[in-house]
C-alpha positions in Angstrom: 36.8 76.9 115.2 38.5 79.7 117.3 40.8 82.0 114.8 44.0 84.0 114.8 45.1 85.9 112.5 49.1 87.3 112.2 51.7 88.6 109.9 53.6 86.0 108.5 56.7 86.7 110.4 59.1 84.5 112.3 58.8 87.2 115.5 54.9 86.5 115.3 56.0 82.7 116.5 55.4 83.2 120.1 52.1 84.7 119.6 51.2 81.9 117.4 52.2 79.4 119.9 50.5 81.2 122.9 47.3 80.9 121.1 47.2 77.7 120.0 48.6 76.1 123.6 46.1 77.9 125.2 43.5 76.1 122.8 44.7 72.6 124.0 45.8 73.4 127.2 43.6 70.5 128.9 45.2 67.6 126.6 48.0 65.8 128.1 51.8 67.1 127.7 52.9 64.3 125.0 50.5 65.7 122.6 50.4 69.3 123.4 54.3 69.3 122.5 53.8 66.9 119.6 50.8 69.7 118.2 53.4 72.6 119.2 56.5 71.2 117.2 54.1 70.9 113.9 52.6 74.6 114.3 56.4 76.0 114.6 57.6 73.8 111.6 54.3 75.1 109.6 53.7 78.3 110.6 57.9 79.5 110.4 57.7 77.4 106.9 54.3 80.1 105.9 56.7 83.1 107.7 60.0 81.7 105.3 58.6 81.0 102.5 55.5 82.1 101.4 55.1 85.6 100.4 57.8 87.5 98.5 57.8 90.2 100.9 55.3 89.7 103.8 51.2 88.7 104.0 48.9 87.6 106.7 48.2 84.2 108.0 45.1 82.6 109.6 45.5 79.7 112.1 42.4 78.0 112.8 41.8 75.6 116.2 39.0 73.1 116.5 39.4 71.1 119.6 36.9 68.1 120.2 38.2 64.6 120.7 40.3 65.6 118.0 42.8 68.9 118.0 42.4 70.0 114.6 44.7 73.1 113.3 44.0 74.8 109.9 46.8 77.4 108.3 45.2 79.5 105.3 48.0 82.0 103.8 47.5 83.7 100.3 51.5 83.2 99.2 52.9 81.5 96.3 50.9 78.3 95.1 52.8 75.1 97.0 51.7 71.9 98.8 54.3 71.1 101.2 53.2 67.6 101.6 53.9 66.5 98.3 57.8 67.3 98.0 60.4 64.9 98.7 61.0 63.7 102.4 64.8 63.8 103.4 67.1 61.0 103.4 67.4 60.5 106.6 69.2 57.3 106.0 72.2 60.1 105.5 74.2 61.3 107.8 73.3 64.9 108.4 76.2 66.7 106.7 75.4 64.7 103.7 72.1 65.4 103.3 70.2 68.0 101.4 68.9 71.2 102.9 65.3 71.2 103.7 62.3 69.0 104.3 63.0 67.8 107.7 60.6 69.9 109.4 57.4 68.3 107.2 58.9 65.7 107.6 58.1 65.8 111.6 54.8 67.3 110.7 53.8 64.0 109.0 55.4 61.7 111.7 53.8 64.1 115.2 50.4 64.4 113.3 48.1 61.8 112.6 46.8 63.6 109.6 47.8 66.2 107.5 46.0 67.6 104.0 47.0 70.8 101.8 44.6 72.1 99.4 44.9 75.3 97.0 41.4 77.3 97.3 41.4 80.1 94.9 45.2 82.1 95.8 44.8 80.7 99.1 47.0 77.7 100.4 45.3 75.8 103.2 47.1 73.1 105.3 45.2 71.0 107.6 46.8 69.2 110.5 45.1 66.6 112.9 46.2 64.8 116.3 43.6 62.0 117.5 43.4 62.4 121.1 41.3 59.5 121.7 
């Protein structure tokens, strides 16, 4: 797995991009935008939310038949996968703030698993490529 490591900031974004395209640069287009909508939505949720000031961030790529992407932060304790999806039966002025960007992480990725490791929160997100 190649690593990166950042501040958890929103202006860090590019750079977090830049490495992780030029990981999967040789997958075709559909999924190399599917894999860059789900690292924006995770990594600016880590920038947001996370710390109570600001902390560091590892992104980890494994590419093999599979492009595999790994975000370890050491903020507050949460597991984004298990809160409530949005209504999105709503209209959008009606509905809650929030939640629409796991949302897309769960419907671009093929997988996606959070585990709490000590103070670290690790999310795991997978796109078959085969």
């Amino acid at each position: 797995m190649d690593r990166f490591f950042t501040e958890a900031k929103i202006e860090n974004m590019e750079s977090v991009l830049d490495f992780v395209n030029g990981k999967i640069k040789g997958f075709p287009p559909k999924i190399q935008n599917q894999v860059a909508i789900a690292v924006d939505e995770v990594f600016s949720n880590i920038a947001r939310y996370a710390y109570q000031e600001t902390g560091g961030v590892k992104i980890s790529v494994d590419v093999s038949n599979d492009i595999t992407v790994e975000f370890e932060d050491n903020g507050a304790a949460f597991d984004p996968l298990a809160a409530d999806g949005p209504d999105i039966t709503l209209p959008a002025e009606e509905r809650a703030p929030g939640g629409l960007g796991i949302f897309l992480v769960k419907k671009l990725m093929d997988s996606a698993e959070y585990r709490r490791e000590g103070d670290k929160n690790i999310l795991t997100i997978k796109k078959k490529c085969l």
